[in-house]
C-alpha positions, 0 to 999 in steps of 0.5 A: 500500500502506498503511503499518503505521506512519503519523504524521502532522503530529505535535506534542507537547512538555512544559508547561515547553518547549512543542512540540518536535515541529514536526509529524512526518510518518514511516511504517512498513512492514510488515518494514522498519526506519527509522533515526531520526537527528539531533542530541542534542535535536532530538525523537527520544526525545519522538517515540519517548515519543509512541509510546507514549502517555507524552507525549500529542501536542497534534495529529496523528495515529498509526495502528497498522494504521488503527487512531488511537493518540493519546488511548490510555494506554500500557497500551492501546498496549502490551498491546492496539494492539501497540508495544513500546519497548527504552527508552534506559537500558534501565529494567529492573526492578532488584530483580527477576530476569532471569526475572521481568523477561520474565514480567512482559513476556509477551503471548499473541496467539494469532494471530500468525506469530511468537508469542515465548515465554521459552524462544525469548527463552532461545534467542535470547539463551543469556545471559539463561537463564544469567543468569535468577536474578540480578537486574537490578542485578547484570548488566552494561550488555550484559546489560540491553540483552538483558533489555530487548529480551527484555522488548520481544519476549515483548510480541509487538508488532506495532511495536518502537521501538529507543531507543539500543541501544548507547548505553553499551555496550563495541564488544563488546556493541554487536555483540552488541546489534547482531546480535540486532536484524539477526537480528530483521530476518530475521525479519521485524521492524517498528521504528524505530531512534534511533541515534547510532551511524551505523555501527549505525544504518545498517546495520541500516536499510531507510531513514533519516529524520533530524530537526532541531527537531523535523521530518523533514529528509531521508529516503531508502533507505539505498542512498541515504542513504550515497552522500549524505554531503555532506548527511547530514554536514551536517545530523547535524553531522559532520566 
């Protein structure tokens, strides 16, 4: 079965630091969720920035359901390949309203199983409808996770990329964060994960991959991934 995400012998990097990524090889499947792991600065964020076009891999290719990504723009991988990034920071529009911020997000497909529209992202997260009027700057950390993976659905992507949902959020809107991503799942959810939160991370995942300088180091189902601590501690650094 062909994957519905594959990367292969991907590497990329900045003109100041040159590659950091030392030839990604990941893939993804259709309705399963990879948790991507590893140490502050190993690649996870530039892997998920090459993505989605906003760093551009020197080599390798990324294939949306056969389809070559690298050498698109990010608006091409976005609006027409069909991946969605909830970015780490959230990135809201911080003058704009909860509504405006989701408007600005909405993608027709006209094709798909599941097409979101703003009334499902209301449903989904009764917070946003509350919140709708109030811009970006006057909500609270918890609350732009929500908008941005609200922004992240009504794209109607076929791939989402989950960089640090719960970084920076109190363990009460980590549980929240983290439940509105496992509901997703039910659904039927594509995505990858960076997480440093171990607890979150796996459990929301299919499968684990972790990287160190800039590869894949270990993969493995997470059935498996948690009854191999010994070498998963080592190589996230845990005591």
């Amino acid at each position: 079965m062909t994957a519905l995400l594959e990367i292969c012998d991907v590497r990329a990097g900045y003109a100041e630091t040159g590659d950091v990524l030392q030839g990604i090889d990941l893939d993804l499947n259709e309705g399963e969720v990879v948790a991507l792991l590893g140490r502050n600065g190993v690649g996870k964020t530039t892997l998920m920035n090459s993505l989605v076009g906003l760093v551009r891999p020197r080599s390798g290719s990324i294939r949306l359901e056969g389809r070559e990504l690298v050498g698109l723009s990010t608006h091409e991988i976005a609006r027409d390949a069909g991946i969605a990034i909830v970015p780490q920071g959230r990135r809201i529009f911080a003058r704009l309203t909860v509504e405006e911020n989701l408007k600005l997000a909405r993608r027709a497909t006209g094709s798909r199983t599941v097409e979101w529209r703003l009334d499902d992202v209301y449903e989904l997260l009764p917070r946003l409808r509350e919140r709708r009027r109030h811009r970006g700057d006057q909500l609270s950390g918890g609350e732009q996770q929500m908008v941005a993976i609200g922004r992240a659905l009504l794209a109607n992507p076929r791939v989402y990329l989950f960089d640090e949902p719960s970084e920076g959020l109190a363990p009460r809107l980590i549980d929240v964060v983290t439940e509105t991503i496992a509901g997703l799942r039910e659904l039927g959810l594509s995505a990858i994960v960076v997480e440093q939160n171990l607890h979150v991370a796996v459990g929301l995942a299919d499968r684990v991959a972790i990287m160190t300088k800039g590869e894949i180091a270990y993969r493995a189902t997470t059935e498996t991934f948690r009854g191999n601590r010994a070498t998963a501690h080592a190589l996230l650094g845990l005591g």
